[in-house]
Backbone as ProteinMPNN parsed JSONL, in Angstrom:
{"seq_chain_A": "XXXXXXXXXXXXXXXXXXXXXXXXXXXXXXXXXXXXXXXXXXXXXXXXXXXXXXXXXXXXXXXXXXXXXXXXXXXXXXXXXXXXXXXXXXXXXXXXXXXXXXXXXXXXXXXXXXXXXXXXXXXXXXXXXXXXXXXXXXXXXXXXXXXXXXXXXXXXXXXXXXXXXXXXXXXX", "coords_chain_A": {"N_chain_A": [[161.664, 55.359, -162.54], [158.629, 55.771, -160.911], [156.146, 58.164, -162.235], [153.59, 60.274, -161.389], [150.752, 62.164, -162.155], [149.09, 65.04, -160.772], [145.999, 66.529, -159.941], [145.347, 69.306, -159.036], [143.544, 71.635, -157.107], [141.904, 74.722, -156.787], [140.583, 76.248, -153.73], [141.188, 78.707, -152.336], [141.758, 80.313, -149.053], [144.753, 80.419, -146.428], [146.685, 79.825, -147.75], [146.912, 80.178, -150.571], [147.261, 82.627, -150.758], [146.952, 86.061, -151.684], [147.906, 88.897, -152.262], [147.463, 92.463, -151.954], [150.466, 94.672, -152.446], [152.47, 97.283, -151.896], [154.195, 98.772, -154.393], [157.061, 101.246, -153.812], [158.836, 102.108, -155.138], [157.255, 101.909, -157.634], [155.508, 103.4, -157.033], [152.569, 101.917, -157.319], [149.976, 99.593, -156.735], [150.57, 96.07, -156.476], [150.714, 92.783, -157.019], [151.867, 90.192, -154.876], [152.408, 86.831, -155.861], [151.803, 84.331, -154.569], [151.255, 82.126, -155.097], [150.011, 78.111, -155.382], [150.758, 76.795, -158.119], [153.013, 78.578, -158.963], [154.652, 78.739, -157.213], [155.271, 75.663, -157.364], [155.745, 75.649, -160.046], [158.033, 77.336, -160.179], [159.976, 76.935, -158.133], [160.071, 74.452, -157.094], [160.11, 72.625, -159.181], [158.906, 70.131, -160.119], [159.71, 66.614, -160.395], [156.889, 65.006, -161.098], [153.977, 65.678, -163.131], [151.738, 68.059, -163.44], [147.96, 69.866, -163.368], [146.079, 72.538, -163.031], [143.243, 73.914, -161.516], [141.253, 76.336, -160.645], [138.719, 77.03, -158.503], [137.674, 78.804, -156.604], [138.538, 81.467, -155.342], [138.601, 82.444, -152.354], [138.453, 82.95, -148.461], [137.96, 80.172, -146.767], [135.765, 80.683, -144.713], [134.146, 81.65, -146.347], [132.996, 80.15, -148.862], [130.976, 78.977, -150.605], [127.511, 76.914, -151.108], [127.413, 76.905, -154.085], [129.724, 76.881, -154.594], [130.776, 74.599, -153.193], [129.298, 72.837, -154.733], [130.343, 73.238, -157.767], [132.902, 72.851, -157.664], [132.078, 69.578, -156.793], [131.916, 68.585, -159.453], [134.007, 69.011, -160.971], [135.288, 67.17, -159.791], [134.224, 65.125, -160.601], [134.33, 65.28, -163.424], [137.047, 65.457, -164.318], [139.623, 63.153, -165.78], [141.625, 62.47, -164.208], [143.424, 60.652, -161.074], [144.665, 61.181, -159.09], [144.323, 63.713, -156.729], [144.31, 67.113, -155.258], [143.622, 69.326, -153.201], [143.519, 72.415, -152.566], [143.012, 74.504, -150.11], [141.353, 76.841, -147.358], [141.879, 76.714, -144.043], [139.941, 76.803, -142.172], [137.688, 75.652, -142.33], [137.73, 73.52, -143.699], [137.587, 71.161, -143.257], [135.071, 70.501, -143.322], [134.376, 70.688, -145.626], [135.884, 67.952, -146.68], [134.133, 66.553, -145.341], [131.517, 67.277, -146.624], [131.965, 66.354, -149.235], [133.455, 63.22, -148.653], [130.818, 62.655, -148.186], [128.965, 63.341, -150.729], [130.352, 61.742, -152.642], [130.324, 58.73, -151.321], [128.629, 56.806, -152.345], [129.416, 55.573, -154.166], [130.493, 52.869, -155.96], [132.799, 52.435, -157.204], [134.846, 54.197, -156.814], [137.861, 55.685, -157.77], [139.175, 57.908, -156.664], [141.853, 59.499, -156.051], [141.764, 61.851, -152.838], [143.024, 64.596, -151.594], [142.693, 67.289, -149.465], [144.44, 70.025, -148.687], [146.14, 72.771, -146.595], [147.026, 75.738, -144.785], [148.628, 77.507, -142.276], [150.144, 79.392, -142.56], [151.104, 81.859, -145.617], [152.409, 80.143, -148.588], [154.999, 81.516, -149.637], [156.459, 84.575, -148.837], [156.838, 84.135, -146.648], [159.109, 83.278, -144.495], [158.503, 81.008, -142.365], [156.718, 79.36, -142.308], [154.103, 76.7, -143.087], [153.403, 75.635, -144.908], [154.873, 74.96, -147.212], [155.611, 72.5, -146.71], [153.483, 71.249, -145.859], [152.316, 71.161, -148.372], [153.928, 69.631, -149.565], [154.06, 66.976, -148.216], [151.384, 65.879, -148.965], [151.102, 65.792, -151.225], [153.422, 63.672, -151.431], [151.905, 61.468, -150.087], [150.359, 60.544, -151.876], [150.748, 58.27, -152.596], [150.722, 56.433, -150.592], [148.488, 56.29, -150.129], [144.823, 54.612, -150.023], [141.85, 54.937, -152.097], [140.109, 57.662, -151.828], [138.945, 60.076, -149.201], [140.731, 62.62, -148.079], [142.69, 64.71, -145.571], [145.352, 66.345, -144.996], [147.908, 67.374, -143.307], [150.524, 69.028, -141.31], [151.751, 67.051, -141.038], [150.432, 64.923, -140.88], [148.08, 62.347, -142.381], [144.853, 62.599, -142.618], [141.39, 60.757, -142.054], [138.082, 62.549, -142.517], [136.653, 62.677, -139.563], [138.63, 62.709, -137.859], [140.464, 64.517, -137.129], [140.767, 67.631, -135.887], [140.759, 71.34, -136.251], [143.137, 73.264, -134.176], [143.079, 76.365, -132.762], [144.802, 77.722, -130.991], [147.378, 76.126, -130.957], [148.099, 76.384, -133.665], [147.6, 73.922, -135.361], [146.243, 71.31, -136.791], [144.958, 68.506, -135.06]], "CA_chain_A": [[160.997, 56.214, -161.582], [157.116, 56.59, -160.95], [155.761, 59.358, -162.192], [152.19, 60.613, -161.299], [150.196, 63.017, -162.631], [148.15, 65.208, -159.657], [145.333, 67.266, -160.578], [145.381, 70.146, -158.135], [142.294, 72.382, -157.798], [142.295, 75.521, -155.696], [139.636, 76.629, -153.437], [141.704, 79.955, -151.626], [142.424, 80.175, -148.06], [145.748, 80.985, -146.636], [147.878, 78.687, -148.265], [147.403, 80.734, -151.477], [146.947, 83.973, -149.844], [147.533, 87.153, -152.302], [147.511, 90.115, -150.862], [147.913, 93.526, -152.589], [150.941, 95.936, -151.621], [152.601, 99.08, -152.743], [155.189, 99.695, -154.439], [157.389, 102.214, -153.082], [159.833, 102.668, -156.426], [157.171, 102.529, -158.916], [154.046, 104.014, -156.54], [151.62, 101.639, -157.69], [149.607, 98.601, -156.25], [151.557, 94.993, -156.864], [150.76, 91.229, -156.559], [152.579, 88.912, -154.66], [152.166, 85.8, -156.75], [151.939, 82.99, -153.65], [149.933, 80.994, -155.788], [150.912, 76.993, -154.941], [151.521, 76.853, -159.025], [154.058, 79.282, -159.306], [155.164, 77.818, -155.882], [155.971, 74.138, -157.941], [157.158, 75.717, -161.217], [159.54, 78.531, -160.285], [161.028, 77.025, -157.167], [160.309, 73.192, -157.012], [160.237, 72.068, -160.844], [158.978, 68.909, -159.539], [159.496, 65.084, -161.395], [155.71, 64.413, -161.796], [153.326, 66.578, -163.899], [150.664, 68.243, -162.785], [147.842, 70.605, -163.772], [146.0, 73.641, -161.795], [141.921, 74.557, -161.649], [140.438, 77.279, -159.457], [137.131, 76.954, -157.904], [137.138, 80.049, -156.217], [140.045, 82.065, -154.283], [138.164, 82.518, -150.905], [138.237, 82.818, -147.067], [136.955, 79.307, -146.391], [134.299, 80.506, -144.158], [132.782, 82.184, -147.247], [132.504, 78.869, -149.837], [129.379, 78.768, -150.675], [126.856, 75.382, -151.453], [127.858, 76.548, -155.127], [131.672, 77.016, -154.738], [130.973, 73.041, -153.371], [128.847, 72.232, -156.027], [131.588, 73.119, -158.678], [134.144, 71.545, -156.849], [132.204, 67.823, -157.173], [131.824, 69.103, -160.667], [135.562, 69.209, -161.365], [136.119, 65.746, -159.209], [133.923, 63.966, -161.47], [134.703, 65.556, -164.85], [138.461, 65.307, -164.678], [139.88, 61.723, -165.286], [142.875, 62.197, -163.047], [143.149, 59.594, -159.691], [145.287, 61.74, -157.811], [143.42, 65.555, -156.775], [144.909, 67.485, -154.627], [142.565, 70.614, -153.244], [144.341, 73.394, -151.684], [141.446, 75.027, -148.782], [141.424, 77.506, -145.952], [142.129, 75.492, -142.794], [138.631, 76.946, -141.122], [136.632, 74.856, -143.537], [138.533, 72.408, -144.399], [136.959, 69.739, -142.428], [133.818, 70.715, -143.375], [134.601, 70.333, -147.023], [135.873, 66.798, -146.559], [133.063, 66.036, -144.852], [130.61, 67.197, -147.757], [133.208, 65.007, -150.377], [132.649, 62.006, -148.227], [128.995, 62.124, -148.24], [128.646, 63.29, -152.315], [131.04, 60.299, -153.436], [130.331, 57.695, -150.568], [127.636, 55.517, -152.981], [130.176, 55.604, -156.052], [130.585, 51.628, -156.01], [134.317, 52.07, -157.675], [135.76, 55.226, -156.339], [139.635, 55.694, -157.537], [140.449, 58.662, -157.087], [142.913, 59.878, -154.155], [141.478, 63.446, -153.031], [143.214, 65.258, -150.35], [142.754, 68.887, -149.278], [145.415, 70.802, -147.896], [145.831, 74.052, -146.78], [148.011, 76.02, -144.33], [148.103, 78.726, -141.614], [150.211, 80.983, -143.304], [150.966, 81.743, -146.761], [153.607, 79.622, -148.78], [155.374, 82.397, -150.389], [156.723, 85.52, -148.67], [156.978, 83.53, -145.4], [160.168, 82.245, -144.074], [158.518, 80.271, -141.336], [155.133, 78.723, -143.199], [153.772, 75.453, -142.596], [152.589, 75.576, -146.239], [155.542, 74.104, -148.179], [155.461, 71.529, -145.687], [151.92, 70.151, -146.214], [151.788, 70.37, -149.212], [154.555, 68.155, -149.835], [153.554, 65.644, -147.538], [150.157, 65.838, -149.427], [152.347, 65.283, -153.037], [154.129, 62.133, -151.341], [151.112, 61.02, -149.288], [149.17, 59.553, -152.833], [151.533, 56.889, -152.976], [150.819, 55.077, -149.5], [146.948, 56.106, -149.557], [144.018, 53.774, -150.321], [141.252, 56.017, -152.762], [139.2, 57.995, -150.833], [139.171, 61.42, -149.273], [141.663, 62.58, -146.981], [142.835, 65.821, -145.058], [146.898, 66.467, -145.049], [148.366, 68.61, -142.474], [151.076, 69.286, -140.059], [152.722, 65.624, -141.488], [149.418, 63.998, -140.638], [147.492, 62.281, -143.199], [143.497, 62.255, -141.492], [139.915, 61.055, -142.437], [137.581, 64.076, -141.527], [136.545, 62.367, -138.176], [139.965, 62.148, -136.83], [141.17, 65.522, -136.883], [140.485, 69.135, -135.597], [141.835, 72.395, -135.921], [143.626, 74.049, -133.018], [143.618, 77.832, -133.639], [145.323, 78.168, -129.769], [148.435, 75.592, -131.527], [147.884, 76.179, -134.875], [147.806, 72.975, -135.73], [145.249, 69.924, -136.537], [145.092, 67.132, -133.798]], "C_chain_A": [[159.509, 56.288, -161.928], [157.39, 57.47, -161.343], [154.542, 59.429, -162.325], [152.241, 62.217, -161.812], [149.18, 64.125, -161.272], [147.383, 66.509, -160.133], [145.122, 68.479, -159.538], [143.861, 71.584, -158.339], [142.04, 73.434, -156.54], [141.322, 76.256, -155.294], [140.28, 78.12, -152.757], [142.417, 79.214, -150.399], [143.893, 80.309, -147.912], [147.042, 80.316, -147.308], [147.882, 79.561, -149.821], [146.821, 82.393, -151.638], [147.705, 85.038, -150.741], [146.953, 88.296, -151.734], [148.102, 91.393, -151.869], [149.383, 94.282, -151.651], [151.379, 96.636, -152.534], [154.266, 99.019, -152.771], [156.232, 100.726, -154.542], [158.087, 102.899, -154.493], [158.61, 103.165, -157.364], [155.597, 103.473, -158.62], [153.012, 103.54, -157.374], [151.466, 99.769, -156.583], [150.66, 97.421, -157.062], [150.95, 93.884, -156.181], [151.774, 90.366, -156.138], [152.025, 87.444, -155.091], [152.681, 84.707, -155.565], [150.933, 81.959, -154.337], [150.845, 79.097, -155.444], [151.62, 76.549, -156.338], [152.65, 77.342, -159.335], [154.793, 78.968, -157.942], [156.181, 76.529, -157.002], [156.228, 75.018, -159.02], [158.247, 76.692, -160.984], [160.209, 77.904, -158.906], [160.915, 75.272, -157.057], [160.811, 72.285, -158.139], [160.174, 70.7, -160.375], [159.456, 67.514, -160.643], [158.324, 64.508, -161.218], [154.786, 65.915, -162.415], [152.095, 66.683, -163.033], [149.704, 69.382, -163.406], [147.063, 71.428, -162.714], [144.465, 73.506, -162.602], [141.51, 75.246, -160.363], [139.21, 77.144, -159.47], [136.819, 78.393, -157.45], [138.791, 80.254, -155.389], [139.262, 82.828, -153.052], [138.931, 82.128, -149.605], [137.664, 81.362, -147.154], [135.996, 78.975, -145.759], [133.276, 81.089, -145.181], [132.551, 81.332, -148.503], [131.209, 78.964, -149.781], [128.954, 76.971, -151.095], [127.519, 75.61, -153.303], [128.782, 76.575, -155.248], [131.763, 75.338, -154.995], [130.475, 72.653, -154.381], [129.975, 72.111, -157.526], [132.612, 72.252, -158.74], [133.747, 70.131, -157.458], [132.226, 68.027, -158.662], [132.928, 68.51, -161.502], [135.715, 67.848, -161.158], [135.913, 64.792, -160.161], [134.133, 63.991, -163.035], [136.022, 65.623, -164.98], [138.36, 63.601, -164.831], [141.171, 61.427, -164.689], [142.184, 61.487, -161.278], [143.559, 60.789, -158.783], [144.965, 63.443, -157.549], [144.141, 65.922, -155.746], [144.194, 68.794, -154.287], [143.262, 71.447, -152.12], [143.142, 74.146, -151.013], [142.096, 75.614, -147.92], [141.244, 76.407, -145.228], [140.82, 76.172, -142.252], [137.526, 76.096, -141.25], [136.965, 73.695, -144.034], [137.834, 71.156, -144.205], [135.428, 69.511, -143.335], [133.816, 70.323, -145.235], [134.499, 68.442, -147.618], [134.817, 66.122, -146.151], [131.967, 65.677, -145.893], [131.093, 66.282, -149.045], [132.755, 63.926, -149.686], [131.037, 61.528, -148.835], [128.894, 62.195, -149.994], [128.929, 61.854, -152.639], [130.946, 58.724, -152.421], [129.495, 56.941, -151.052], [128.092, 55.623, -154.347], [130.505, 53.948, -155.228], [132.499, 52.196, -156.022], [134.858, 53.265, -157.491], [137.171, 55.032, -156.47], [140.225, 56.33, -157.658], [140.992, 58.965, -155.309], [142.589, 61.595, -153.671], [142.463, 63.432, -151.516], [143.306, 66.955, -150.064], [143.549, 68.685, -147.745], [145.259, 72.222, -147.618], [147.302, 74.638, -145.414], [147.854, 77.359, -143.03], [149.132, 80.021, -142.153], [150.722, 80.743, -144.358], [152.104, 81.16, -147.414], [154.896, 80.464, -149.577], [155.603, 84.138, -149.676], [157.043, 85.378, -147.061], [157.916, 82.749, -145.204], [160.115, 80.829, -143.303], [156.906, 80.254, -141.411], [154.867, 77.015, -143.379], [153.773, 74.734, -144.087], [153.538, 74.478, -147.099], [155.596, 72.294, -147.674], [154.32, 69.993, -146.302], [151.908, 70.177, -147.624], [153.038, 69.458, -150.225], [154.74, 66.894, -149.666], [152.433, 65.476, -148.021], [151.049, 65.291, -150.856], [152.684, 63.972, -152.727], [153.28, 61.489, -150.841], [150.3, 59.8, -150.781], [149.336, 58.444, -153.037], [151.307, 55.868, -151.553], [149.058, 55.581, -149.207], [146.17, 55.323, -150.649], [143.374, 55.312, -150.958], [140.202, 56.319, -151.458], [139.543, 59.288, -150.241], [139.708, 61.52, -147.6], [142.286, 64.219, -146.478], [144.374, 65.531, -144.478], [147.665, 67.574, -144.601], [149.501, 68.343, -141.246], [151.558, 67.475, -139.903], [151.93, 64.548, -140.642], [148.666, 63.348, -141.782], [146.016, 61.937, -142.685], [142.351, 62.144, -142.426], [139.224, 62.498, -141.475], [137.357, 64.163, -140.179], [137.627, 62.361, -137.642], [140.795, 63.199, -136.287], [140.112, 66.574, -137.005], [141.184, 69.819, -135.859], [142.234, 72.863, -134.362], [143.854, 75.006, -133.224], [144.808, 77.905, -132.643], [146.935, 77.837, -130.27], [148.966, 75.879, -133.295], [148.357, 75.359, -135.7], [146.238, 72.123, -135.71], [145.61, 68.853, -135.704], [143.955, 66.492, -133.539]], "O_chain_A": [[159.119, 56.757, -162.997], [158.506, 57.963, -161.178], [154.054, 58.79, -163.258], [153.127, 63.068, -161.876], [148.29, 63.37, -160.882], [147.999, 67.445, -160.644], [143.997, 68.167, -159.147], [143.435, 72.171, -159.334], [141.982, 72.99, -155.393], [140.886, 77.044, -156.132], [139.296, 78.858, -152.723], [143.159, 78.232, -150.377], [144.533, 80.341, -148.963], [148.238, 80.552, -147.138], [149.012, 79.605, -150.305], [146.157, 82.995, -152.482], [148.934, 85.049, -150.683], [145.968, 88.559, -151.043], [149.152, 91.223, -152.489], [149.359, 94.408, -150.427], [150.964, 96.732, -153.689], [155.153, 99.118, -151.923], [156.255, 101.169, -155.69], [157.863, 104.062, -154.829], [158.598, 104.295, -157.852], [154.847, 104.0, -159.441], [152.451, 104.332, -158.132], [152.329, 99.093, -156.023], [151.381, 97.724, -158.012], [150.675, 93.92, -154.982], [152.518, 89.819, -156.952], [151.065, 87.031, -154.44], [153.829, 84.266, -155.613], [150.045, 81.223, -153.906], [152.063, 78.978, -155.318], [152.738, 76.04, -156.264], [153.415, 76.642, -159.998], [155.995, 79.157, -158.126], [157.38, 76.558, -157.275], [157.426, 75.28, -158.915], [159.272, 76.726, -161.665], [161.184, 78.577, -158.571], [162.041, 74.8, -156.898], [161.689, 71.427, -158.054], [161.218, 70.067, -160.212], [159.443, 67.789, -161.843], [158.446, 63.286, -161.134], [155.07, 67.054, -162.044], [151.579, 65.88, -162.255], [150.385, 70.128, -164.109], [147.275, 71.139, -161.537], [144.32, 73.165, -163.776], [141.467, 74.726, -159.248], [138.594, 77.14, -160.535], [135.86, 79.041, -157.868], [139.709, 79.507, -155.05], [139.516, 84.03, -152.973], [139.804, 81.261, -149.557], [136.612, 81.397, -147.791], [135.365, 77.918, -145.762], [132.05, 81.092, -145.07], [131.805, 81.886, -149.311], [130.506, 79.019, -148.772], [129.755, 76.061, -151.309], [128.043, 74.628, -153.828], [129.07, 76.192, -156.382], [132.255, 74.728, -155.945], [131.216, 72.013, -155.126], [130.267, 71.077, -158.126], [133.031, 71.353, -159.469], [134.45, 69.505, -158.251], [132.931, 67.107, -159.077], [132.814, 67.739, -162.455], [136.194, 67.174, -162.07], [136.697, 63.943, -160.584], [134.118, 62.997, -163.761], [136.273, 65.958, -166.138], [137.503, 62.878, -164.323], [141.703, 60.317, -164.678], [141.15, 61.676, -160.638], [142.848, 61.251, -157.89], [145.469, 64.283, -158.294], [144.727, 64.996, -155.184], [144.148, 69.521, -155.278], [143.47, 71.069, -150.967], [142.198, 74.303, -151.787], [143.214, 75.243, -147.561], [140.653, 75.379, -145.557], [140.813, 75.533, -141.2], [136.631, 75.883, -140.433], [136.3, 73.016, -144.816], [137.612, 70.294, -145.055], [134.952, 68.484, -143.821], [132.994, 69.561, -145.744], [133.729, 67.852, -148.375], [134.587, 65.025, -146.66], [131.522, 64.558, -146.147], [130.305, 65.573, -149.671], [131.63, 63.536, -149.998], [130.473, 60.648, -149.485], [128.751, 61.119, -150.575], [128.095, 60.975, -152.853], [131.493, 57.706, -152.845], [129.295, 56.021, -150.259], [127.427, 55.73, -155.377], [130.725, 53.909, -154.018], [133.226, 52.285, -155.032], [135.677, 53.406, -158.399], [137.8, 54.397, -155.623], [141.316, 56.302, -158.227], [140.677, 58.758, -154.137], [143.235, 62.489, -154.218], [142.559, 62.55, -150.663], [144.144, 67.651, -150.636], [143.525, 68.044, -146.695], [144.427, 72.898, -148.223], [148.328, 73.981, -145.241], [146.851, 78.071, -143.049], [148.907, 81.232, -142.132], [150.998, 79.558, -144.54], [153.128, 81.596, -146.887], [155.75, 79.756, -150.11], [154.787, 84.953, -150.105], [157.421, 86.315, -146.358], [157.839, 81.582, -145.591], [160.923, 79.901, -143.337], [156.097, 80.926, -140.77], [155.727, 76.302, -143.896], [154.075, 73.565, -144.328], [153.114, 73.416, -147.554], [155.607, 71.249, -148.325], [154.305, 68.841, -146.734], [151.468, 69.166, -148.172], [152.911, 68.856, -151.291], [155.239, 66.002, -150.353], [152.02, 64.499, -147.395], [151.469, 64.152, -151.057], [152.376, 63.076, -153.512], [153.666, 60.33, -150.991], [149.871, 58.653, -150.649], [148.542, 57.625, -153.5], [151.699, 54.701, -151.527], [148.478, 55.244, -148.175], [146.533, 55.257, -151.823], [143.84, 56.421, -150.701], [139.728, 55.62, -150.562], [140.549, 59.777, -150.756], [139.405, 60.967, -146.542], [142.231, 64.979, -147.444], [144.591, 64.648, -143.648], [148.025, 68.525, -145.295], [149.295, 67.514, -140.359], [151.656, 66.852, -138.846], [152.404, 63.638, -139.962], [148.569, 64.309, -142.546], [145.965, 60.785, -142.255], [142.135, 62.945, -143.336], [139.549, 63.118, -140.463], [137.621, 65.162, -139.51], [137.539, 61.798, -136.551], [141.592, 63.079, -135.357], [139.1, 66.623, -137.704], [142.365, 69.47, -135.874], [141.406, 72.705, -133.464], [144.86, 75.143, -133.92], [145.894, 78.13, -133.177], [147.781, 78.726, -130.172], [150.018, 75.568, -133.853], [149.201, 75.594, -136.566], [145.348, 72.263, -134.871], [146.74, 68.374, -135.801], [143.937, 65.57, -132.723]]}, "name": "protein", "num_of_chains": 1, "seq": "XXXXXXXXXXXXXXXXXXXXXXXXXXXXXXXXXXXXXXXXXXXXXXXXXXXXXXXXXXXXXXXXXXXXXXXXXXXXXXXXXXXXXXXXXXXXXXXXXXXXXXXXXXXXXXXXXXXXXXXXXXXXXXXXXXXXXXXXXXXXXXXXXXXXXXXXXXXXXXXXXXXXXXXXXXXX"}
């Protein structure tokens, strides 16, 4: 059996959407832990390894130029091929876009980036897009060329090729 390694690096948005609530027994605030880590080790326990870095846990309309700046930061100081960037779907595009342009005059580019993300959160949601994508983003590294890619709704898209649809909530 393959086994890959995927370096996963987490910008927010709703795909790892924590949200305070209350609870009622012990009357105090409480985390729901939707994180996409505790996602793959407590319920997938996948067969390839993988490790986790946060950039920021944001809205993706509020990334800043230094959230991105970090980000290429990470891309180029890891030596893992296969990245995997979990993003708010509002931004998403826009992300890919700025990735393109940074790494588009690297001669030998090999790594496989794809940002994912989700419209609702993967974890407390019966009926969430989330587990979805980002498993088709997990199996996607194996039939993509290097280069940066956007993984949604069991699409795999350069940034030009796809939109959001808030009306569907879907990319097309």
């Amino acid at each position: 059996m393959l086994k890959h390694h995927i370096h996963i690096i987490k910008m927010g948005g709703t795909i790892e959407f924590i949200d305070p609530a209350y609870d009622n027994i012990n009357r105090q605030l409480m985390r729901l832990d939707s994180s996409v880590d505790s996602y793959l080790k407590n319920l997938i326990k996948p067969h390839f390894t993988y490790s986790t870095e946060t950039v920021c846990e944001k809205d993706s309309r509020e990334i800043t130029p230094d959230d991105l700046e970090r980000l290429v930061k990470i891309i180029e100081s890891i030596p893992h091929d296969n990245i995997l960037i979990t993003h708010g779907t509002f931004t998403m595009r826009d992300t890919a876009e700025f990735l393109e342009k940074r790494f588009s005059s690297e001669k030998e580019n090999k790594k496989k980036i794809i940002l994912t993300g989700s419209m609702i959160p993967i974890i407390g949601f019966s009926a969430s897009d989330a587990p979805f994508n980002l498993g088709y983003s997990i199996a996607s590294f194996d039939s993509i060329s290097p280069g940066i890619y956007l993984c949604v709704n069991g699409g795999i898209f350069k940034s030009n090729e796809v939109e959001k649809n808030i009306g569907l909530l879907r990319f097309e």
